[in-house]
C-alpha positions in Angstrom: 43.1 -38.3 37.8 40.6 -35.9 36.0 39.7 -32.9 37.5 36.0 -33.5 38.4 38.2 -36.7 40.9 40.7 -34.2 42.3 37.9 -32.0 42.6 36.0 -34.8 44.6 38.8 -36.0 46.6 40.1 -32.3 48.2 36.5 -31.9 49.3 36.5 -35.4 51.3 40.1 -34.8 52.5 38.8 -30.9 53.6 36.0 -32.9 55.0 37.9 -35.3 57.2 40.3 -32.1 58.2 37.0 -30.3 59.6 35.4 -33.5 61.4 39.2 -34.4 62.6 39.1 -31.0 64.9 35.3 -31.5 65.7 35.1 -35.1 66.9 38.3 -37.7 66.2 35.6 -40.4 67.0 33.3 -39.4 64.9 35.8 -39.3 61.6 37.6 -42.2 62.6 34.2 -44.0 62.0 33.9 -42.1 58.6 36.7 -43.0 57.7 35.7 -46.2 58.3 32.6 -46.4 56.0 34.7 -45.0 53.6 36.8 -47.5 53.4 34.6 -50.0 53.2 32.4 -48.4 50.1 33.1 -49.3 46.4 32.6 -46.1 45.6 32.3 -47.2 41.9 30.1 -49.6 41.0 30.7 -51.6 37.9 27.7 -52.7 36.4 28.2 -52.5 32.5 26.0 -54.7 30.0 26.7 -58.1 30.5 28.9 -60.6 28.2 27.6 -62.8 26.3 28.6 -65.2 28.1 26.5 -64.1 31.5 23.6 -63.8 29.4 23.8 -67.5 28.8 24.5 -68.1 33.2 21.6 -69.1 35.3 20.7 -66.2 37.5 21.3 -66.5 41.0 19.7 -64.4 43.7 20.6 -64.8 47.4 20.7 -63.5 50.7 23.2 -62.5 53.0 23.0 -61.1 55.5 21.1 -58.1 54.5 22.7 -58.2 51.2 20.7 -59.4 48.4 23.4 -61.0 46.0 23.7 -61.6 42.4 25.8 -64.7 41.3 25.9 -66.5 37.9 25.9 -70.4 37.5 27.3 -72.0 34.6 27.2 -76.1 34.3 25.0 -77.1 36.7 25.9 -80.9 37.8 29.2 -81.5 36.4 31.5 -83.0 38.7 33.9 -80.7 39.9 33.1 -76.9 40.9 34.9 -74.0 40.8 34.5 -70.7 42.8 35.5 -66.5 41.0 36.0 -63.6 43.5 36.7 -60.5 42.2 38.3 -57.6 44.3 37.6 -53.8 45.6 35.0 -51.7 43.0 35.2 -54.7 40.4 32.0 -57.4 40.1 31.8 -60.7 38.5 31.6 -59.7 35.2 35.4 -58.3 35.1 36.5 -62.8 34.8 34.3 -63.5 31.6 37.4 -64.7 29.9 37.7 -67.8 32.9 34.3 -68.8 31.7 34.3 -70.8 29.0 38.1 -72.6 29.8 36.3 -73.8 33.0 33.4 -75.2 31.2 35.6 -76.7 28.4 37.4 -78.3 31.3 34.0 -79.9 33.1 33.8 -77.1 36.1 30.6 -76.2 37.6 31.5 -72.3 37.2 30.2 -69.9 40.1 30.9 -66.5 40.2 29.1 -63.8 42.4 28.8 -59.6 42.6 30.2 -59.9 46.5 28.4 -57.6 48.9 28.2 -53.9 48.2 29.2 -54.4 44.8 28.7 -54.7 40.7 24.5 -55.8 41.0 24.6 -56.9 44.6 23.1 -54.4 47.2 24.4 -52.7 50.1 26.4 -50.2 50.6 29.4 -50.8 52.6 31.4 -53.9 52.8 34.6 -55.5 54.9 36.8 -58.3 54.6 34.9 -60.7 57.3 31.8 -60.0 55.6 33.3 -61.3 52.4 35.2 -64.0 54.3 31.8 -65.2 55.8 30.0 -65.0 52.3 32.4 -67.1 50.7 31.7 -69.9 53.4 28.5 -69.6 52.8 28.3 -70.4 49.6 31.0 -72.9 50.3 28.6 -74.6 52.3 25.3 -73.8 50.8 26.0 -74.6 47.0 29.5 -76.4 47.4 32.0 -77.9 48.4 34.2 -76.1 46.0 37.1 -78.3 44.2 39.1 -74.6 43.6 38.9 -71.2 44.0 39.8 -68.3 41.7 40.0 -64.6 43.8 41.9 -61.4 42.9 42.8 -58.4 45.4 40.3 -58.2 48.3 38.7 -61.7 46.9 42.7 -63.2 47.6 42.5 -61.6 51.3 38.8 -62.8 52.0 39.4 -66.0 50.8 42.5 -66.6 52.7 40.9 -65.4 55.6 37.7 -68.0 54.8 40.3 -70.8 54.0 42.0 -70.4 57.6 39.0 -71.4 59.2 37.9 -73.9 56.8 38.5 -77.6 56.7 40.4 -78.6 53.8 43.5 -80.5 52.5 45.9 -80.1 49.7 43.4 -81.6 47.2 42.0 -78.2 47.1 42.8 -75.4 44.5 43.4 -72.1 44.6 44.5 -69.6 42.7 45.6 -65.9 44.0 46.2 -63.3 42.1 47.2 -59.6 43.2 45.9 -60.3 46.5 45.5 -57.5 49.2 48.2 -59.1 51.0 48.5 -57.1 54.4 45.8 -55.2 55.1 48.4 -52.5 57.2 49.6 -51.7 53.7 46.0 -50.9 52.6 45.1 -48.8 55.8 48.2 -46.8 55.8 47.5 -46.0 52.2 44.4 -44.9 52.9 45.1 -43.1 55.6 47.7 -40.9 53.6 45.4 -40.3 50.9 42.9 -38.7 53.2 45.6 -37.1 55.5 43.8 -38.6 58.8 45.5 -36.9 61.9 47.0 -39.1 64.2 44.8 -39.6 67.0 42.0 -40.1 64.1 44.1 -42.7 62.8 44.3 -44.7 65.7 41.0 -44.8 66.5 40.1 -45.8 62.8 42.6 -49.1 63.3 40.8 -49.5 66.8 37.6 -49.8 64.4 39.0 -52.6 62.7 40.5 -54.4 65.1 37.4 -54.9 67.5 35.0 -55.9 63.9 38.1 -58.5 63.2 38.6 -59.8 66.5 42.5 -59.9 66.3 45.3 -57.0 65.4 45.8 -55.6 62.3 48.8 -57.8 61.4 46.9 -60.9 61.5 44.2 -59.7 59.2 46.9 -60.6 56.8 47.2 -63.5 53.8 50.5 -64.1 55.4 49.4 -65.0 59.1 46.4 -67.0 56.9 48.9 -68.8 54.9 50.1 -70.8 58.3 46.7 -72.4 58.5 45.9 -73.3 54.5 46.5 -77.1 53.5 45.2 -76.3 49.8 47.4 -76.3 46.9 48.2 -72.5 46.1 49.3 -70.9 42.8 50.1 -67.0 43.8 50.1 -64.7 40.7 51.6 -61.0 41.2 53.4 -58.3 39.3 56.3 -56.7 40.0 54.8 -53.4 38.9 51.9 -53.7 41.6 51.2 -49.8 43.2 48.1 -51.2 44.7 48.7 -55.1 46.5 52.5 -54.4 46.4 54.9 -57.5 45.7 56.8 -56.8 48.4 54.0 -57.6 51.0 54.5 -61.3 50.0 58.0 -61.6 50.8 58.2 -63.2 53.9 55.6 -65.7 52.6 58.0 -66.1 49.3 60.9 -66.8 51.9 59.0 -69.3 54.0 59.4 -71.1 50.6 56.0 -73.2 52.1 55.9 -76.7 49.7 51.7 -75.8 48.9 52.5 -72.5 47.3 53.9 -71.8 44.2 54.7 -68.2 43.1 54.7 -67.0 39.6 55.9 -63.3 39.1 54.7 -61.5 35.8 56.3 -57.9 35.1 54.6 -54.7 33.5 50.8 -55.9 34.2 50.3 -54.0 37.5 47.0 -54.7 39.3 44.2 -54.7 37.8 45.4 -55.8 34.1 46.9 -59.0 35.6 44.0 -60.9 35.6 43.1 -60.2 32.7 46.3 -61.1 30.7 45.7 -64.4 28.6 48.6 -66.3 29.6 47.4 -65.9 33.6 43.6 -66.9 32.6 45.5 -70.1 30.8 47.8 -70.7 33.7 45.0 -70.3 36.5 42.7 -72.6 34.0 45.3 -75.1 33.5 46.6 -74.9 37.5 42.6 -75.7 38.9 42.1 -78.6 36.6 45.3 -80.2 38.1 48.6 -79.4 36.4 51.3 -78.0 38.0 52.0 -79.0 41.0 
């Protein structure tokens, strides 16, 4: 972390320390927007291969969205959802395999992120954008989504109608979203009585506890064939959060494990782009 970061990050945690003592309410609900703000934006020059996409622009809720459309009309389509702080343009190298293998290629800047507006964003909001455009410039044959995209789509797919003839292909996703709020709430040193009311946040804008806010509880409900990409190395969407969905041994999901790509790399590595390619246009299961 470079020092103008640590710098940053004492004077949030000094910040939350001071509104902790003064109102728990009021830094729980900090806390909150915090956690829901991509605090970096990624919006460097675009490929090549976006230059060539038609340009989408669409509304959500109060979002204006950027999205990228390449192959309009072929037969089968195929959705990219990138995670937390990342944008569309991070999955250029699924691009052109997709096209080569007749998809309909859509990928999107999700709320609140890359060239997308807004400034805060949750999982439901993501969830209910991704059945939107589902519904609205679908039906999808497969999805691709990495991190929060994995999370947010299982969450879409749990309320979706589908079957197995559907693909999709999670990689790194945020698995449990306890692990990611108890994270978080070390990092800024919340107090416990902040803490609580910050998981009470979530809980009433989800609708259900924290535990089923989870790709595992999803998992029960999805019909679609799944291939589940993660790395033993993982510090951010850890393995380990997956094991109880690895031991159900469910006979939709396939697991492979990579080693020494970690989070964010793993998506990027050309063997998973060729195995997530080769996985959507039908092999492997």
């Amino acid at each position: 972390m470079k020092i103008r970061q640590r710098l940053a990050f004492a004077y949030i945690r000094a910040k939350f320390g001071l509104l902790s003592v003064l109102s728990p309410s009021l830094a729980a609900r900090s806390a909150f927007k915090l956690f829901c703000t991509a605090t970096d934006r990624d919006v460097k020059d675009l490929p090549e291969i976006f230059r060539q996409a038609e340009e989408l622009n669409l509304h959500f809720e109060s979002y204006k969205i950027r999205g990228y459309r390449w192959n309009r009309g072929a037969s089968r389509k195929v959705m990219i959802l990138h995670g937390f702080q990342s944008s569309a343009i991070n999955f250029e190298g699924y691009v052109q395999p997709l096209i080569d293998k007749g998809f309909e290629v859509l990928a999107f800047d999700g709320p609140a992120h890359g060239r997308s507006s807004g400034k805060y964003v949750n999982a439901f909001q993501y969830r209910d954008f991704i059945r939107q455009i589902h519904e609205n410039l679908g039906p999808m044959h497969a999805f691709i989504g990495h991190s929060l995209g994995g999370l947010s789509l299982s969450l879409a797919l749990a309320e979706m109608q589908h079957d197995e003839k559907l693909r999709v292909a999670i990689i790194a996703p945020a698995t449990e979203t306890r692990t990611a709020i108890n994270h978080f709430c070390r990092q800024l040193n919340l107090k416990p009585d902040v803490k609580k009311l910050f998981k009470d946040i979530i809980v009433t804008k989800g609708g259900r506890s924290i535990d089923a806010i989870s790709v595992t509880e999803s998992m029960k409900k999805i019909k679609a064939s799944v291939l589940w990409i993660h790395d033993e190395d993982d510090r951010v969407t850890p393995l380990s959060d997956a094991a109880s969905i690895r031991n159900a041994a469910y006979p939709n999901v396939r697991f492979e494990i990579t080693k020494g790509l970690g989070h964010s790399r793993i998506y990027r590595d050309g063997n998973v782009v060729e195995k997530v390619v080769r996985f959507v246009d039908g092999e492997m299961f």
